[in-house]
N, C-alpha and C positions, 0 to 999 in steps of 0.2 A: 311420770317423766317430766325433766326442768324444761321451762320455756324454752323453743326455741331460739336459737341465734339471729338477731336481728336482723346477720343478714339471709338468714332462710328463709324472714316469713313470706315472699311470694314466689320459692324456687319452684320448676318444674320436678314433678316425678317422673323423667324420661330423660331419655339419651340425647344429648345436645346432636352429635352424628349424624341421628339413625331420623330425629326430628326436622328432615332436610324437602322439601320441594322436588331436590329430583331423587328419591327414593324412586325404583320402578314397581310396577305391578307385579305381584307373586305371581310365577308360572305355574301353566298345572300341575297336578299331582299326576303320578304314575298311576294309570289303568290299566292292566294286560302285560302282557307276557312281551320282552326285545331281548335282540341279541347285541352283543356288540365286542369290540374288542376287549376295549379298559372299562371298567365301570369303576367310579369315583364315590365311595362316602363321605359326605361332608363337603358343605359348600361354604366353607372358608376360605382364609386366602389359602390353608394347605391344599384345601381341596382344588379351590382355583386353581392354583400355580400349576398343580400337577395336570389337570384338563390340555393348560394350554400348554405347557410344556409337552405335553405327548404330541396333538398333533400337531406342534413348530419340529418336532425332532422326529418326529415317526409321522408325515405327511401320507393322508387316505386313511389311519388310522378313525375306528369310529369309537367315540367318547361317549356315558353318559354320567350323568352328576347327580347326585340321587342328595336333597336335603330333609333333615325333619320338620326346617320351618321356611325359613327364607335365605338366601345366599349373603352372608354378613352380618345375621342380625345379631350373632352371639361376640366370643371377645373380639372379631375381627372389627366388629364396627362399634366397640364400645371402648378401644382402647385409648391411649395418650398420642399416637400414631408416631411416636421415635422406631425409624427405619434404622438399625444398626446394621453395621460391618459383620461385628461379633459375630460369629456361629457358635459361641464357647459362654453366653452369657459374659459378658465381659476378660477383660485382659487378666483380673486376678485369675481367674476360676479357670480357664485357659492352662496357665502358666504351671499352675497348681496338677489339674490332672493330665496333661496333655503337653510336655515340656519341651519333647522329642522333636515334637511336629509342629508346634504353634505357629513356624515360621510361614507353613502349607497352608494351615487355617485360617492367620492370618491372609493370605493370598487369596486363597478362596473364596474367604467374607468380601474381600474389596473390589474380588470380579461380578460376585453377587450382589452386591451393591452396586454399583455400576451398570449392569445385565438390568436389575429394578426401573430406575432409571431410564433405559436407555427403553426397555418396553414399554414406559407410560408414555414416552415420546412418542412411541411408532406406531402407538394405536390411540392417542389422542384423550390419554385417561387424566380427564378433568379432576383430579385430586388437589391440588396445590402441592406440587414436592417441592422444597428449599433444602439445600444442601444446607444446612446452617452449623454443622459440627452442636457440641456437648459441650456443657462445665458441668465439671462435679464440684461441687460448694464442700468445706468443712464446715462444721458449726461449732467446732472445741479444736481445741490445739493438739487434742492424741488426734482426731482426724486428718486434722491440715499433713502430720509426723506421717499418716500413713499415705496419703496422697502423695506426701517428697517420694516415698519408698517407690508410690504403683511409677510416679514419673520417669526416675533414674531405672528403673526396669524395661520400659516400655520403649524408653532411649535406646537400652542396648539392644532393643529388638527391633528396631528400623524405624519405631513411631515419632512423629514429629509433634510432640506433644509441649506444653508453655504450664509450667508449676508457678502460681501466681500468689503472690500476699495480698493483706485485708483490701487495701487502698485498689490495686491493682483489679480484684475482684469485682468490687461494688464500680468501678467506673466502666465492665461491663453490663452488671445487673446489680442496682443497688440495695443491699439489705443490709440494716444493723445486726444482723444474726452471723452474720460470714464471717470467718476468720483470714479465709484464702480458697482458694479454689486448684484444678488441674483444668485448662482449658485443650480439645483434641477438635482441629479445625476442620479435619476430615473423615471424620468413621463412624457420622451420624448423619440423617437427610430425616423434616421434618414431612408426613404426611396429613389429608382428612383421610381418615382408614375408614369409614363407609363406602366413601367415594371410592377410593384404592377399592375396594371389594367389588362395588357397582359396576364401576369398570371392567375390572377382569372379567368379572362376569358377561359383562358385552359385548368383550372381545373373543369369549369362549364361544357364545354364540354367533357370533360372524364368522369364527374357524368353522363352523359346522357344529360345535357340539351342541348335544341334547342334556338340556337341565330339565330336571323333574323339582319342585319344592313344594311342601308339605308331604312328605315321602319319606315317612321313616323306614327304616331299614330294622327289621325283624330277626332275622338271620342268616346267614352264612349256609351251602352246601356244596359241598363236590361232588363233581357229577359226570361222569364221563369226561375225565382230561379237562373239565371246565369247575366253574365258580356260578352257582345261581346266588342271588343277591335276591332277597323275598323282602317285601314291603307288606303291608296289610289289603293293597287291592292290584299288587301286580308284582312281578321279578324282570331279573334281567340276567341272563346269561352271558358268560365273559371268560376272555382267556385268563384274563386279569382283574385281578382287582386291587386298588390302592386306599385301604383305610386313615381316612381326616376327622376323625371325631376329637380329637386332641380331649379337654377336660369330663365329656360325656360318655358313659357307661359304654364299654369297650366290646366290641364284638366276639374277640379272640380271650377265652378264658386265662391264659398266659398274662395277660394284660392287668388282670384285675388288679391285683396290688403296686400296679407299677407305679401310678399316678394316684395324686389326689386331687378333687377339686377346690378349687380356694377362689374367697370370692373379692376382688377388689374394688372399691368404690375411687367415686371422682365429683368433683365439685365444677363445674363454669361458670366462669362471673358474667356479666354482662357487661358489652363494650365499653374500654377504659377512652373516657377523655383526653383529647391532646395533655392536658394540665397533668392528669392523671398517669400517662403511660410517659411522661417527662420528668415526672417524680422520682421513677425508676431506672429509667432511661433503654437498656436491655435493644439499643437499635440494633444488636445481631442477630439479633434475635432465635438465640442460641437455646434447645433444648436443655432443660437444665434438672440433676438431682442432686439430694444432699445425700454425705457420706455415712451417714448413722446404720446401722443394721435394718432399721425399721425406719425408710426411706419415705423419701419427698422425691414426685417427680410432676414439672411442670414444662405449659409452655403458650407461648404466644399464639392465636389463630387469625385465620386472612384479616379479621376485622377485628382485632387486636383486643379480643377476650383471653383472659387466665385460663388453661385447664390448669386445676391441681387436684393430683392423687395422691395414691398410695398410700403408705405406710401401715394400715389396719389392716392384713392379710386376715384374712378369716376362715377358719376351716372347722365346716358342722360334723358333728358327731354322726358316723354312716354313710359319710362321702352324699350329702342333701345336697341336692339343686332343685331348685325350687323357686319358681318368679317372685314369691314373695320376698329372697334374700335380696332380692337385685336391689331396697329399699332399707337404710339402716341409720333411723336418723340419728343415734348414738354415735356412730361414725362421723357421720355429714359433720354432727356435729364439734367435733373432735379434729375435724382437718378443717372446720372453717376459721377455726378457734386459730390451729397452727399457722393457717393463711396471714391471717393478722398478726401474730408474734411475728413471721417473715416479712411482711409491707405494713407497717403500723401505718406507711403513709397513706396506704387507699384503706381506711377507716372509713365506713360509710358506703363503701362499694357492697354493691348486692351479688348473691348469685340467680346464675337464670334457670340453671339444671342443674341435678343430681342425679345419680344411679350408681347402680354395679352388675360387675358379670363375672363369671368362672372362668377360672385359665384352671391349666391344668400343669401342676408341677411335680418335679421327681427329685430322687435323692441327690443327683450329678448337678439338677439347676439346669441343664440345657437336653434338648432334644437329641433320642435315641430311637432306632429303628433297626429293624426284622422282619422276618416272611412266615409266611404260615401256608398251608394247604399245600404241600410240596411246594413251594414257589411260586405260586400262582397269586398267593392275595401278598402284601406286604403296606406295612404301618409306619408312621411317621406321628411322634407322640410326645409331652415332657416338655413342650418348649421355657416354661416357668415363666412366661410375661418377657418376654425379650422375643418374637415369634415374628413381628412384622416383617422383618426383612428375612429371617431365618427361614421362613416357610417355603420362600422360592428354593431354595439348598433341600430342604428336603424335599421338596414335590420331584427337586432331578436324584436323590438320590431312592425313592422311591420307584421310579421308572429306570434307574440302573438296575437296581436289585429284581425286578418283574423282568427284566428284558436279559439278564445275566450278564451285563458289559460289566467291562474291567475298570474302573476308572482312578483316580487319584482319590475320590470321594471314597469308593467302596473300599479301597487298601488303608484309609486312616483308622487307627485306633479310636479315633471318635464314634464313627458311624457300627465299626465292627464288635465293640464291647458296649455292655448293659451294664445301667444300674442297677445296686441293690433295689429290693421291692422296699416296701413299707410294710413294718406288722398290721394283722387284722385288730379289729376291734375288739377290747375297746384300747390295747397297746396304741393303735395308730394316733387315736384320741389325745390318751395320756403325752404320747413321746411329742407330739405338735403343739399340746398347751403347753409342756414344760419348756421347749427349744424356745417358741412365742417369748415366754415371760425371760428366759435366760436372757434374749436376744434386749430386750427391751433395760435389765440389768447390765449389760455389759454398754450397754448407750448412757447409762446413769453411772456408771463406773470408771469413766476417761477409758474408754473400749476392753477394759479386764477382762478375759474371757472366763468363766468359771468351769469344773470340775467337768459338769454335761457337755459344753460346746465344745471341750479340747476333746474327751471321747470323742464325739460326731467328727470333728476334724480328722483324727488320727483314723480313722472309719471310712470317712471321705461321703458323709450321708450331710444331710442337712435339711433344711426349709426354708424356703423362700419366694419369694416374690416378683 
């Protein structure tokens, strides 16, 4: 392997996050045998959301939250912490399979966001949220052509959205790589999503509920009109149960091909100097990605460090998860590299951490859900890396579909249709490296799409991030 990058040689191998002061103490593990109304898999923000969403909406309701390790410590607290609107993975992807109703989705996303918001107010959840709206940056001129397109679309759809040229651009965030940008001032809120996790968590336990962590969950049984939930040293019986495992090996065999695991990494710099973050200027401090296929997405924190991700999706042969992926210095090194073609001016700037983690993505790109066990358990899954703020929308539409209410959620064609699965191995393998590399040619192509991606379009399948 080549030298490291100059600026890796003193980064951390850990979660910038998850590496915080007020991380809390893991709670116990599940011993014996409880009953309870809902039982909870997964102590993510899915799994959160839906805890506290039951009992805010179903009051005396009794909860438990069953994790395998600790409450956050997987994508929820390793991600970029961009809280989106979207419930559609963005406006194109929206517009595309969901035309009919986007205006509802739309609506949805924006009360859902809002709702976010308005609960980290009301229970005092120390996250840092900043409404700070989104740029998406071009970095070629077929980019900036397709940003005119999403703008003038997005217009006729109610959004008050600003299509900006180069000059325009960089006296936002300055970088000689911009061609222009799409600036949207309100359909993004930046978070620390540790924090966001830590919190709900502390909130669920002040509603009353019971978290168990280090609790893995073994299997699934029905049982008399009910759902026993088996760990390895206790269960929990329940009228309900709401499945939050999002990229981890799925309980309900139904499930197996539905997702795959993908592992994305992330870089933090270490606090930029006045001199330094005036270089760039970015006082919106606007979460920001580029437009390429095989994306950039970054943003400023409280004490005005870089997070930069993305764009090296990665997906092991056999659907592997495994701590050892969460470390890829081939990566690291590959987006520190692109860090510095985007700010040539902080040359010299170190990072302080690295890692990665598994999301779990589908062929639609955005989160789908269903019931199983007569109606008794139901899943919320797919979300493809856009989940932070999406999770709250499905924790309620997981508790519609268990409780049987009629909602505006449950009649959308979004919630009520499935994606395609993905083939088994080693198809799944193959058709992921090949889309990978198209995706990566059609970025080196002024955006061409070739023969495989117009298939997958015309299909309505894909891979992504």
């Amino acid at each position: 392997m080549r030298e490291p990058h100059p600026s890796l040689a003193d980064t951390e191998a850990s979660v910038y996050w998850l590496d915080d002061p007020a991380r809390p103490e893991q709670l116990p593990s599940l011993g014996g045998d409880l009953s309870a109304d809902l039982v909870v898999v997964g102590g993510g923000y899915t799994g959160l959301w839906t805890a506290l969403r039951s009992v805010e909406r179903y009051p005396g309701s009794s909860v438990v939250v069953l994790d395998a390790g600790s409450c956050g410590d997987q994508a929820s607290g390793r991600n970029g912490g961009f809280v989106s609107a979207s419930l559609t993975h963005g406006f194109g992807n929206g517009i595309t399979r969901w035309p009919s109703e986007l205006e509802l989705l739309d609506r949805l996303g924006a009360d859902n966001l809002a709702a976010i918001g308005a609960t980290i107010e009301r229970y005092g959840i120390d996250c840092h949220w900043e409404t700070t709206g989104e740029l998406d940056v071009a970095l070629a001129p077929h980019q900036l052509a397709e940003l005119a397109e999403v703008a003038q679309s997005m217009r006729d759809h109610g959004h008050q959205v600003e299509l900006l040229d180069q000059e325009q651009t960089r006296r936002l965030v300055d970088s000689p790589a911009y061609v222009g940008g799409l600036l949207d001032r309100t359909g993004t809120a930046l978070v620390e999503p540790a924090r966001l996790a830590w919190g709900l968590r502390r909130a669920c336990l002040e509603q009353g509920v019971m978290i168990h962590e280090a609790s893995p969950v073994t299997r699934l049984e029905s049982s008399g009109g009910a759902v026993v939930v088996h760990t390895a040293h206790g269960s929990v019986r329940a009228g309900r149960v709401a499945l939050a495992t999002n990229a981890f090996p799925p309980l309900l065999r139904r499930l197996k091909l539905m997702t795959v695991p993908v592992y994305d990494y992330v870089l933090m710099t270490e606090p930029l100097t006045t001199e330094q973050l005036a270089s760039i200027g970015w006082s919106g401090r606007e979460g920001v990605g580029d437009s390429a296929n095989q994306f950039h997405y970054y943003r400023l924190t409280l004490d005005n460090r870089i997070l930069w991700g993305g764009y090296d999706a990665v997906y092991y042969f056999g659907s592997q998860i495994s701590r050892a992926r969460e470390q890829a210095m081939t990566t690291h090194q590959l987006l520190a590299q692109q860090f510095f073609e985007t700010f040539p001016q902080l040359e010299g700037l170190r990072f302080s951490h690295r890692w990665g983690g598994v999301i779990d993505t589908c062929t639609r790109f955005t989160a789908f859900f269903g019931t199983a066990h007569q109606g008794r358990v139901a899943y919320a899954t797919g979300y493809t890396g856009l989940g932070v703020g999406a999770t709250r929308f499905g924790a309620d539409v997981m508790l519609d579909l268990l409780h049987g209410e009629d909602t505006e959620r449950t009649r959308s064609q979004m919630v009520q249709e499935k994606p395609l699965p993905f083939p088994p191995e080693p198809f799944r393998y193959a058709g992921i490296t090949l889309t990978r590399h198209a995706l990566d040619q059609a970025d080196r192509n002024q955006g061409r799409r070739n023969l495989w991606l117009r298939t997958l379009d015309r299909m309505g399948l894909g891979f992504d991030s």
